[in-house]
PDB file of N, CA, C and O in Angstrom:
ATOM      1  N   UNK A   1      -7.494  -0.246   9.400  1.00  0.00           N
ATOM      2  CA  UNK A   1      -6.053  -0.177   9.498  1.00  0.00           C
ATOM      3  C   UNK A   1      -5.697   0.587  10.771  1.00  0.00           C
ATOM      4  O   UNK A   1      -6.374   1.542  11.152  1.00  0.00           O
ATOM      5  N   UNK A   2      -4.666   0.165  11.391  1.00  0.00           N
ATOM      6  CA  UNK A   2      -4.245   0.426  12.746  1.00  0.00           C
ATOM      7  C   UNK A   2      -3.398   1.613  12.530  1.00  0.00           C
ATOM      8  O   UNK A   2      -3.452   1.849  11.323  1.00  0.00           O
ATOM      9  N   UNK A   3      -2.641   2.473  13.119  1.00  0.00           N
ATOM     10  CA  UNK A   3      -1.819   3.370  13.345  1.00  0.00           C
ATOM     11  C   UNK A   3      -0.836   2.751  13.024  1.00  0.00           C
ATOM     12  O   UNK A   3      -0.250   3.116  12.005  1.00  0.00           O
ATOM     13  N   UNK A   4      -0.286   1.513  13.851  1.00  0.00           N
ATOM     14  CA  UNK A   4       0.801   0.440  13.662  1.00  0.00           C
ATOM     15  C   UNK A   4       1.021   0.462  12.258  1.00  0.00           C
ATOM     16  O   UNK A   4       1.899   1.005  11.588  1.00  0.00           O
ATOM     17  N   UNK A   5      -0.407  -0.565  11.810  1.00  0.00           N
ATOM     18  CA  UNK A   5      -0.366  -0.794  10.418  1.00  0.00           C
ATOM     19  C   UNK A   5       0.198   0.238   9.188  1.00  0.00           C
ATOM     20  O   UNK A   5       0.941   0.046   8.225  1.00  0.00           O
ATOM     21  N   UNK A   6      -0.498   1.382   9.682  1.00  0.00           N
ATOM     22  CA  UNK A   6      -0.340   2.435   8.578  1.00  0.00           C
ATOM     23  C   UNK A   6       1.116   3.079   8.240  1.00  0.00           C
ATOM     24  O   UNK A   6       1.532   3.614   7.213  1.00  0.00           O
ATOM     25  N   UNK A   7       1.835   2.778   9.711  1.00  0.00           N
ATOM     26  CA  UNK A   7       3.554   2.975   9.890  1.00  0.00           C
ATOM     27  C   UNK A   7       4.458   1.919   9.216  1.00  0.00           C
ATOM     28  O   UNK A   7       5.512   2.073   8.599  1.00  0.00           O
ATOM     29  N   UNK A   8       3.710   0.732   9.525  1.00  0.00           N
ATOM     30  CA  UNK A   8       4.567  -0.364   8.498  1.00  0.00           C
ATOM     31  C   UNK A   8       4.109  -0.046   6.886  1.00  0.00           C
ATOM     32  O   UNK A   8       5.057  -0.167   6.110  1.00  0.00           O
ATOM     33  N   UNK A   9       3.245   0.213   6.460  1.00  0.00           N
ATOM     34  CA  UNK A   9       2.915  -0.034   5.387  1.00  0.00           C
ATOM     35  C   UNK A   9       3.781   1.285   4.555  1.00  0.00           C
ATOM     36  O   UNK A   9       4.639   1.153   3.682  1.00  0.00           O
ATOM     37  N   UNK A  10       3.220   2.618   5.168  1.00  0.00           N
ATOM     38  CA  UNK A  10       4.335   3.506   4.541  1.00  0.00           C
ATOM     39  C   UNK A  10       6.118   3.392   4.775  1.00  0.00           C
ATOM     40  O   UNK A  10       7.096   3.956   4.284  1.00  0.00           O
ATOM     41  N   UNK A  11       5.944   2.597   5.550  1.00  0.00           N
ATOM     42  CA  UNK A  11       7.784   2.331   5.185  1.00  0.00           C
ATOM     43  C   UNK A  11       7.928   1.254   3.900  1.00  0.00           C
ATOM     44  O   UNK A  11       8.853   1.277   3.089  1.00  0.00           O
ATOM     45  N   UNK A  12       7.149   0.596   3.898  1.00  0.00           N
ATOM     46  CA  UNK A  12       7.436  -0.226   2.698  1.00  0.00           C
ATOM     47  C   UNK A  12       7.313   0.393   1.790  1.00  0.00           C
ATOM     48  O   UNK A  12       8.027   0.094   0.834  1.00  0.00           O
ATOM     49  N   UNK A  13       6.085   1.874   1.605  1.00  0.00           N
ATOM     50  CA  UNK A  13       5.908   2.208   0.828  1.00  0.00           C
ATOM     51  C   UNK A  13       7.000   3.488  -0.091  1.00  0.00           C
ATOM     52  O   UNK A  13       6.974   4.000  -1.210  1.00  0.00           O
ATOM     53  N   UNK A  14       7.795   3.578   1.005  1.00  0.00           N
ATOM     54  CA  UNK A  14       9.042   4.611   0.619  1.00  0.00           C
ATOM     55  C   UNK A  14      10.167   4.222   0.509  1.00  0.00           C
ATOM     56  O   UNK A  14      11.085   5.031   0.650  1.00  0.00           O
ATOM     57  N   UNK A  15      10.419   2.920   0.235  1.00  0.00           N
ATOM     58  CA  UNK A  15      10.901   1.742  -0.353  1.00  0.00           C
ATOM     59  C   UNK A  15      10.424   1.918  -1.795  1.00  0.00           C
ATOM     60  O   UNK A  15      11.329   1.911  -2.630  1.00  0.00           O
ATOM     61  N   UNK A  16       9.450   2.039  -2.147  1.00  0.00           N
ATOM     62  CA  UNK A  16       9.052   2.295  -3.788  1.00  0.00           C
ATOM     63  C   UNK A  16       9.489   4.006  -4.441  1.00  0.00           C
ATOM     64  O   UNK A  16       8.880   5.076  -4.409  1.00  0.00           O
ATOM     65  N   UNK A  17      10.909   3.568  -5.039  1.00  0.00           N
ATOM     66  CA  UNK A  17      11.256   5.306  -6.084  1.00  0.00           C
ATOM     67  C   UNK A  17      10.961   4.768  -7.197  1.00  0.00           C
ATOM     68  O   UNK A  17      11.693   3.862  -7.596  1.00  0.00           O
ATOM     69  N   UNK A  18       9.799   5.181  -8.005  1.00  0.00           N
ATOM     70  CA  UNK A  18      10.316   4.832 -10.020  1.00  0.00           C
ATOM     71  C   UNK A  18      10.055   3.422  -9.659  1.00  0.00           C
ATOM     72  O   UNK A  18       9.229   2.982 -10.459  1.00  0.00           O
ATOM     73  N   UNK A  19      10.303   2.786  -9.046  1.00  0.00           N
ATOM     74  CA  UNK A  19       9.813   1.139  -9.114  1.00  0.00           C
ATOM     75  C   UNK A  19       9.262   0.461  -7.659  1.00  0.00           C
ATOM     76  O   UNK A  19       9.147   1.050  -6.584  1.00  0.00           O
ATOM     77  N   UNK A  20       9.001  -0.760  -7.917  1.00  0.00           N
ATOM     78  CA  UNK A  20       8.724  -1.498  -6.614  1.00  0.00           C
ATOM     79  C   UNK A  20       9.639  -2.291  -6.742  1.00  0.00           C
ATOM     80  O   UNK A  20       9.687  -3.042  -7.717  1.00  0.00           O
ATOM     81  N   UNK A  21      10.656  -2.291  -5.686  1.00  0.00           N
ATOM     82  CA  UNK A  21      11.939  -3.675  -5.536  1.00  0.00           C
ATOM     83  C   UNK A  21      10.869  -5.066  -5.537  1.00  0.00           C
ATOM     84  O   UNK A  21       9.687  -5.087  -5.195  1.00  0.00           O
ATOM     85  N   UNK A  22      11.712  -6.186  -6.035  1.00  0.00           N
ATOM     86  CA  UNK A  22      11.095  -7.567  -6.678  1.00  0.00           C
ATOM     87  C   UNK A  22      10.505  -8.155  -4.938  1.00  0.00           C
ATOM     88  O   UNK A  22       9.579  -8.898  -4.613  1.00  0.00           O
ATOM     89  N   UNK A  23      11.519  -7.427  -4.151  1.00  0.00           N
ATOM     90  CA  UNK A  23      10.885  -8.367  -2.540  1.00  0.00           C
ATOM     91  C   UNK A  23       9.954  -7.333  -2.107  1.00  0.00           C
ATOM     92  O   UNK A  23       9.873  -7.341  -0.879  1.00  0.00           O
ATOM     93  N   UNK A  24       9.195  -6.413  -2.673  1.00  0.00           N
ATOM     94  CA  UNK A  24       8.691  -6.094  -1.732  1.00  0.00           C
ATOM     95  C   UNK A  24       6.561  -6.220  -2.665  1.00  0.00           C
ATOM     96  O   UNK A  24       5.534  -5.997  -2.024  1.00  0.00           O
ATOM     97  N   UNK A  25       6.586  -6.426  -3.450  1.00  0.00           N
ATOM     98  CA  UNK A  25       5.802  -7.015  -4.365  1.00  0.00           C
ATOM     99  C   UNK A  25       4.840  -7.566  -3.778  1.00  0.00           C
ATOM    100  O   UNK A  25       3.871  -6.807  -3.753  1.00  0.00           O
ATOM    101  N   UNK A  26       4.644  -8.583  -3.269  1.00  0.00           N
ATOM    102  CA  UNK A  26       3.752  -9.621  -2.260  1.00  0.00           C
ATOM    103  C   UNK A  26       3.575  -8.574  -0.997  1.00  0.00           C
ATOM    104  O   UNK A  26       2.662  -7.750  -0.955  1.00  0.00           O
ATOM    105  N   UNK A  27       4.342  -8.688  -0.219  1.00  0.00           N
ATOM    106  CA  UNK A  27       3.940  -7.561   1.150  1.00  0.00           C
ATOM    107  C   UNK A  27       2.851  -6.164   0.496  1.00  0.00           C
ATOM    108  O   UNK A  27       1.782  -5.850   1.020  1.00  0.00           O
ATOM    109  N   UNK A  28       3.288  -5.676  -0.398  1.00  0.00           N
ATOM    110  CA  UNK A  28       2.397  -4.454  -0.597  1.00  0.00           C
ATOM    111  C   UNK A  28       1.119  -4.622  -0.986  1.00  0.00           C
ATOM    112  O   UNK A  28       0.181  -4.028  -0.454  1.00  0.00           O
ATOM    113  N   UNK A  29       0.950  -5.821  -2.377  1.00  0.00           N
ATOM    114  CA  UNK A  29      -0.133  -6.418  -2.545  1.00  0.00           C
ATOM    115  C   UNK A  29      -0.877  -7.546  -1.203  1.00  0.00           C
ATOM    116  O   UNK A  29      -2.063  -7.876  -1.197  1.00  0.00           O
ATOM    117  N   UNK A  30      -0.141  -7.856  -0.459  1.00  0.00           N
ATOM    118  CA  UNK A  30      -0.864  -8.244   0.987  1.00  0.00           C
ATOM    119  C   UNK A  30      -1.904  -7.345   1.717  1.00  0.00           C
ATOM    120  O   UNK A  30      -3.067  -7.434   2.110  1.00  0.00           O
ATOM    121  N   UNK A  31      -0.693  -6.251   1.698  1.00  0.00           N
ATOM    122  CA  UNK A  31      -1.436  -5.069   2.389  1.00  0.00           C
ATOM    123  C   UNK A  31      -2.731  -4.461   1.150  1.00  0.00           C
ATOM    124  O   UNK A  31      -3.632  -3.864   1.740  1.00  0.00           O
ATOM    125  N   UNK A  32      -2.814  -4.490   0.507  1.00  0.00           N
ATOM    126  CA  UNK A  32      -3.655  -3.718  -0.070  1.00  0.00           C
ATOM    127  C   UNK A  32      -5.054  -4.936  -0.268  1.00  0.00           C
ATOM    128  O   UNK A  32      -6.231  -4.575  -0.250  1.00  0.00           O
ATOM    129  N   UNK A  33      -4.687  -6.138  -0.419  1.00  0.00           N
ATOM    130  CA  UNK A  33      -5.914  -7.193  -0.010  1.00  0.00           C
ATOM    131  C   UNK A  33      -6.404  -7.034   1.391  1.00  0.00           C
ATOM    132  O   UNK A  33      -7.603  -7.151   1.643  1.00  0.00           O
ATOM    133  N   UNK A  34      -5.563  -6.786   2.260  1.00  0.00           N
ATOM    134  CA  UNK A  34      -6.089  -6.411   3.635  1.00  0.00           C
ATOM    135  C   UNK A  34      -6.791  -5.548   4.457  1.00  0.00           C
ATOM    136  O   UNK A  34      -7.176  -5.720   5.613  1.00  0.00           O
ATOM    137  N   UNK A  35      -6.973  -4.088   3.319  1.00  0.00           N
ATOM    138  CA  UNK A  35      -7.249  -3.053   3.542  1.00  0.00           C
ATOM    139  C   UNK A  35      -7.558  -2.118   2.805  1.00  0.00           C
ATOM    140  O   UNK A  35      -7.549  -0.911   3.043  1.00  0.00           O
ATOM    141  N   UNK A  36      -7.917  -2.821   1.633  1.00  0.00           N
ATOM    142  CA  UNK A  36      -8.674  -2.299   0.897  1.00  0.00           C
ATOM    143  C   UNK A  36      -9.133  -2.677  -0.539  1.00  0.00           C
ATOM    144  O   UNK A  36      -9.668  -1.865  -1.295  1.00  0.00           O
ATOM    145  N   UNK A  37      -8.859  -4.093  -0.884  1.00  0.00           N
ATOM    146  CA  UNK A  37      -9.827  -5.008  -1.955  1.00  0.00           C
ATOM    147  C   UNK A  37      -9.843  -6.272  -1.413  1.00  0.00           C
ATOM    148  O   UNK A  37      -9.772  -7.116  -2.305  1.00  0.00           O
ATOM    149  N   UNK A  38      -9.910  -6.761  -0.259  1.00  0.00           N
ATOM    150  CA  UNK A  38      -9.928  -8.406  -0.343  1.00  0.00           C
ATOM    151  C   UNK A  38     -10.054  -9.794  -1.696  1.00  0.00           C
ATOM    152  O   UNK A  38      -9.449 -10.828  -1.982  1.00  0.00           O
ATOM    153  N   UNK A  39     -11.218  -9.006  -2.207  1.00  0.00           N
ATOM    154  CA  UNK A  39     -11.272 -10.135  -3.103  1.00  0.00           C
ATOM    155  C   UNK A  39     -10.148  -9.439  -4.483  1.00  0.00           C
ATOM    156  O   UNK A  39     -10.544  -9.748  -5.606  1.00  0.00           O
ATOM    157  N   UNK A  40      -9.231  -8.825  -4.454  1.00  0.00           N
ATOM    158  CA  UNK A  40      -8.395  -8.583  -5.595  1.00  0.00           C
ATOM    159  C   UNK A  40      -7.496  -9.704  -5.829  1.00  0.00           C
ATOM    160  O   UNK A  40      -7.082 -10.602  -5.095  1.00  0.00           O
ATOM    161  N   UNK A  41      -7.294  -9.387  -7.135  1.00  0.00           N
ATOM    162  CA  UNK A  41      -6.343 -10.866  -7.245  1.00  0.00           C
ATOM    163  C   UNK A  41      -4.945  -9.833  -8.005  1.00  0.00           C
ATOM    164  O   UNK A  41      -5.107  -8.878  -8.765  1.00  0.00           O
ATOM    165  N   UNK A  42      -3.962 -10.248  -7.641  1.00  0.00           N
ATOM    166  CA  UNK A  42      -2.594  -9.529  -8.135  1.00  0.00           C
ATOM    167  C   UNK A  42      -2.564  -9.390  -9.405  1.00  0.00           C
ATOM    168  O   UNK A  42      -3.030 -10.245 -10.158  1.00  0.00           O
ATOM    169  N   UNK A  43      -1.850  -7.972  -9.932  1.00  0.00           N
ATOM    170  CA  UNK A  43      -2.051  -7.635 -11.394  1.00  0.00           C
ATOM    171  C   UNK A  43      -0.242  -8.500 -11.855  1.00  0.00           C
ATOM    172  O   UNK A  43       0.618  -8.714 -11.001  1.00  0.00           O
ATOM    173  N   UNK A  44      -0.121  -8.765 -13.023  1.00  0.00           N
ATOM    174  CA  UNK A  44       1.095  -8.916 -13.285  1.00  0.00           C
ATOM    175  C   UNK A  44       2.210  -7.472 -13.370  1.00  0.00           C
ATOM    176  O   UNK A  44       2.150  -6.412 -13.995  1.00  0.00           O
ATOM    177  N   UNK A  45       3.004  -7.943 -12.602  1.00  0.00           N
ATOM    178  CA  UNK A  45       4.550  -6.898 -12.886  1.00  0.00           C
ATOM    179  C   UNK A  45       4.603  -6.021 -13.429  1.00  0.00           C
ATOM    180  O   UNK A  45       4.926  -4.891 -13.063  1.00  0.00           O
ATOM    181  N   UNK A  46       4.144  -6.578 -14.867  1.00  0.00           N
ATOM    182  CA  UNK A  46       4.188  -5.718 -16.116  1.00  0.00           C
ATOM    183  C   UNK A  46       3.087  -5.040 -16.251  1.00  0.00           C
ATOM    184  O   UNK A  46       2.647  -4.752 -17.364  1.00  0.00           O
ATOM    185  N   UNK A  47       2.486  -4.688 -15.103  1.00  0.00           N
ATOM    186  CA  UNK A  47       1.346  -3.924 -15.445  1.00  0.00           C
ATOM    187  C   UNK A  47       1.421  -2.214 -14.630  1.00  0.00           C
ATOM    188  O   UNK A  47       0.518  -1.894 -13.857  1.00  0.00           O
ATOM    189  N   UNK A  48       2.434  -1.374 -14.891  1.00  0.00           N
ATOM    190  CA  UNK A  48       2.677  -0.530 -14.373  1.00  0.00           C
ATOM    191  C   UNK A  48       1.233   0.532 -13.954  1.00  0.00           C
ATOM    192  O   UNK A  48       1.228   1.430 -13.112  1.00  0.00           O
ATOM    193  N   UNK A  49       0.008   0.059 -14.891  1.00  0.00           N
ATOM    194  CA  UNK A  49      -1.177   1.068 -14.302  1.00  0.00           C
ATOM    195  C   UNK A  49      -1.711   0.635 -13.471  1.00  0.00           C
ATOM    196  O   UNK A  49      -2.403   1.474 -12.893  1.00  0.00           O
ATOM    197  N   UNK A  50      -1.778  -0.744 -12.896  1.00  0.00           N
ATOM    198  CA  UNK A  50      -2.716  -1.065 -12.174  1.00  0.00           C
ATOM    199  C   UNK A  50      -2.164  -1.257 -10.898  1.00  0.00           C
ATOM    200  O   UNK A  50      -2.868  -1.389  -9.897  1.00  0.00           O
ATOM    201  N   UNK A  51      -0.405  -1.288 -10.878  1.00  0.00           N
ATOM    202  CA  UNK A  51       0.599  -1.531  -9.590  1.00  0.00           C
ATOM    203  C   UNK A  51       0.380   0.124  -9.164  1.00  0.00           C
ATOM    204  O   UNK A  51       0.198   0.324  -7.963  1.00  0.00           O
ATOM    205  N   UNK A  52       0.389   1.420 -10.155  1.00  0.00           N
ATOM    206  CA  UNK A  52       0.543   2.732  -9.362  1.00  0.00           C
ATOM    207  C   UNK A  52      -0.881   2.815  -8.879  1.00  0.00           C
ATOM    208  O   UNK A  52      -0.956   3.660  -7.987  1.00  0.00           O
ATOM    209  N   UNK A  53      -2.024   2.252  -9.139  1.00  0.00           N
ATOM    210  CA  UNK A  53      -3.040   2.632  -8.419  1.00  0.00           C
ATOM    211  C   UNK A  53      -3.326   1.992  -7.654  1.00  0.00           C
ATOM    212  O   UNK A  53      -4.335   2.431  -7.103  1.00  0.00           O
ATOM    213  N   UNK A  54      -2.932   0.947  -7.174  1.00  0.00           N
ATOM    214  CA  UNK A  54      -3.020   0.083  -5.792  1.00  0.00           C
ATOM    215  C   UNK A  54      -1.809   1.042  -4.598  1.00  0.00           C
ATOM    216  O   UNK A  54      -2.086   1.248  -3.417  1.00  0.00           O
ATOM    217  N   UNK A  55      -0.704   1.432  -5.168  1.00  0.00           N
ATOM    218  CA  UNK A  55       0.451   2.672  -4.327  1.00  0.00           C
ATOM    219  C   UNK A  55      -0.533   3.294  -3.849  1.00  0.00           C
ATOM    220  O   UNK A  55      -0.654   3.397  -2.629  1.00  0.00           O
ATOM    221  N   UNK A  56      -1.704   3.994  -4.967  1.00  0.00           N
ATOM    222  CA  UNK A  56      -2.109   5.730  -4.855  1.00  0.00           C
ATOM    223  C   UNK A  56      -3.100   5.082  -3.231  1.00  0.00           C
ATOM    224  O   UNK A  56      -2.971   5.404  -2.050  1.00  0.00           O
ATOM    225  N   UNK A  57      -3.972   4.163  -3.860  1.00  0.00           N
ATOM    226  CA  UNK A  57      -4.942   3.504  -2.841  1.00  0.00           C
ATOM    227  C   UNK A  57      -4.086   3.555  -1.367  1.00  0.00           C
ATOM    228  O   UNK A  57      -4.182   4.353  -0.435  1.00  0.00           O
ATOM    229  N   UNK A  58      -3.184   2.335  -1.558  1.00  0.00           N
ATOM    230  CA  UNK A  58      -2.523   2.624   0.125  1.00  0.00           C
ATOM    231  C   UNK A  58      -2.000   3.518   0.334  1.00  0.00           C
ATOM    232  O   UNK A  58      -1.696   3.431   1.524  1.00  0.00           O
ATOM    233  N   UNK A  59      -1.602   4.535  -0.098  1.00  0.00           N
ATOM    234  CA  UNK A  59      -0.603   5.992   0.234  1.00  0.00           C
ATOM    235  C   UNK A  59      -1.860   6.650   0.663  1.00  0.00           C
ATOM    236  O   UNK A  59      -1.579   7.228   1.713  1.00  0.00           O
ATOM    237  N   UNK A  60      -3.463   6.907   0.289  1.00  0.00           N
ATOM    238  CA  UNK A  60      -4.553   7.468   0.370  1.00  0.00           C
ATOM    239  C   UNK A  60      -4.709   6.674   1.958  1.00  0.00           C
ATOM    240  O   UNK A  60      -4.492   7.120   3.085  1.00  0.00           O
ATOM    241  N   UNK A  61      -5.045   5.702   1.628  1.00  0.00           N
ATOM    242  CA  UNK A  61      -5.314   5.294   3.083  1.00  0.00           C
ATOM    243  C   UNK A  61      -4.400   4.830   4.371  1.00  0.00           C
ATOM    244  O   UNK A  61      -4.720   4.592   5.536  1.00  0.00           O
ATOM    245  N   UNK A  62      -3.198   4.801   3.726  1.00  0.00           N
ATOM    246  CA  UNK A  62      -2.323   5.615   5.012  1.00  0.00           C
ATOM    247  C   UNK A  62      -2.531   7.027   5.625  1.00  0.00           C
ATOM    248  O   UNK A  62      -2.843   7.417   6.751  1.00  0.00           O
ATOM    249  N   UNK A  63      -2.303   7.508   4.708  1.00  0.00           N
ATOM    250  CA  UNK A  63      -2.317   9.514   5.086  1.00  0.00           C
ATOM    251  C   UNK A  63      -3.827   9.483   6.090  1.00  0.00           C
ATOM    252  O   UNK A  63      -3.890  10.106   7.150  1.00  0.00           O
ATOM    253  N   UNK A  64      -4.754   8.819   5.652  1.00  0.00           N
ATOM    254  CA  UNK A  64      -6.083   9.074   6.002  1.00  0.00           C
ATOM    255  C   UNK A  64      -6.229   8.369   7.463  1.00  0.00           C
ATOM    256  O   UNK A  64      -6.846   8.919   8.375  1.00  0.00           O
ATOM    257  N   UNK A  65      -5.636   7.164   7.589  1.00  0.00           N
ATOM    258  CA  UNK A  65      -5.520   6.173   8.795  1.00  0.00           C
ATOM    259  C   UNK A  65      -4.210   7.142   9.932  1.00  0.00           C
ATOM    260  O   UNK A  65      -4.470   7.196  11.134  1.00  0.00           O
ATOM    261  N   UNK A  66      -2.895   7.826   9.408  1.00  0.00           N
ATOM    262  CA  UNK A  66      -2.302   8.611  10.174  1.00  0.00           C
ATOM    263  C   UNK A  66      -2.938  10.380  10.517  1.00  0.00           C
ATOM    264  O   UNK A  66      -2.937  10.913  11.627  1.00  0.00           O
ATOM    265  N   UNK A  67      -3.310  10.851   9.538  1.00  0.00           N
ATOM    266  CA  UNK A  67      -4.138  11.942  10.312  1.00  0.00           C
ATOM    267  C   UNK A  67      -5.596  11.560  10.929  1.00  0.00           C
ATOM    268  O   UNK A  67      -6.069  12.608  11.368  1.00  0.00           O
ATOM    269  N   UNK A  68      -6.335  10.672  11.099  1.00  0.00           N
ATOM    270  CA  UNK A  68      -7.137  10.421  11.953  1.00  0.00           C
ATOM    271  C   UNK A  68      -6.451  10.758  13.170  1.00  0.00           C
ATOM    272  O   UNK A  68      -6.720  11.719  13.891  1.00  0.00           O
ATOM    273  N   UNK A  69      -5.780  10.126  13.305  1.00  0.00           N
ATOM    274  CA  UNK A  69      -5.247  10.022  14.766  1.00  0.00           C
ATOM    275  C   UNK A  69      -4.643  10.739  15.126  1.00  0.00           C
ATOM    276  O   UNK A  69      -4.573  10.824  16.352  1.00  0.00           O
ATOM    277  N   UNK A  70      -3.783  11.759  14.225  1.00  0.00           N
ATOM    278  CA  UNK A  70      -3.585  13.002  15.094  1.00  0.00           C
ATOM    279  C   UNK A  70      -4.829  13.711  15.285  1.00  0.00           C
ATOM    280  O   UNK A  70      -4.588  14.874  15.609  1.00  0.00           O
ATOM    281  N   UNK A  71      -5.634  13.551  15.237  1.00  0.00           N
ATOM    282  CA  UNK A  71      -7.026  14.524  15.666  1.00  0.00           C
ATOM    283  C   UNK A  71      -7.092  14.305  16.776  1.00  0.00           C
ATOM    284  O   UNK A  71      -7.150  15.152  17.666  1.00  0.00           O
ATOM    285  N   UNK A  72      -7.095  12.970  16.922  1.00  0.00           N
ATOM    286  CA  UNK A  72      -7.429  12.283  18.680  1.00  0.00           C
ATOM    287  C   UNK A  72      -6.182  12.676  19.271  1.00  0.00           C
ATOM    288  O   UNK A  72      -5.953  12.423  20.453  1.00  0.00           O
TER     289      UNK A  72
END
């Protein structure tokens, strides 16, 4: 994941209070096939445990992809 990447992805991701808006659903699960399960296949809606741990995953590897790079 790019610096770029990690800036788009946490804006989408602060877009999510208490829920994920219905449009942003696909983009987040995009991103998280992209960068960190490829072969995942989307949980249903109604599956509030398995949607907050795909968040925790990209929020982890945002933070981790943006402080890299402030090191450099």
């Amino acid at each position: 994941m790019t610096v770029e990447q990690a800036q788009s992805v946490k804006e989408l991701l602060m877009q999510c209070q208490g829920t994920i808006p219905a449009n942003l659903v696909h983009p987040l699960f995009n991103e998280y096939k992209a960068h960190i399960s490829p072969g995942a296949t989307m949980p249903c809606t109604c599956s509030p445990k398995s949607w907050n741990e795909i968040l925790a995953q990209l929020k982890d590897k945002v933070e981790t992809t943006l402080s890299e790079a402030q090191v450099f």
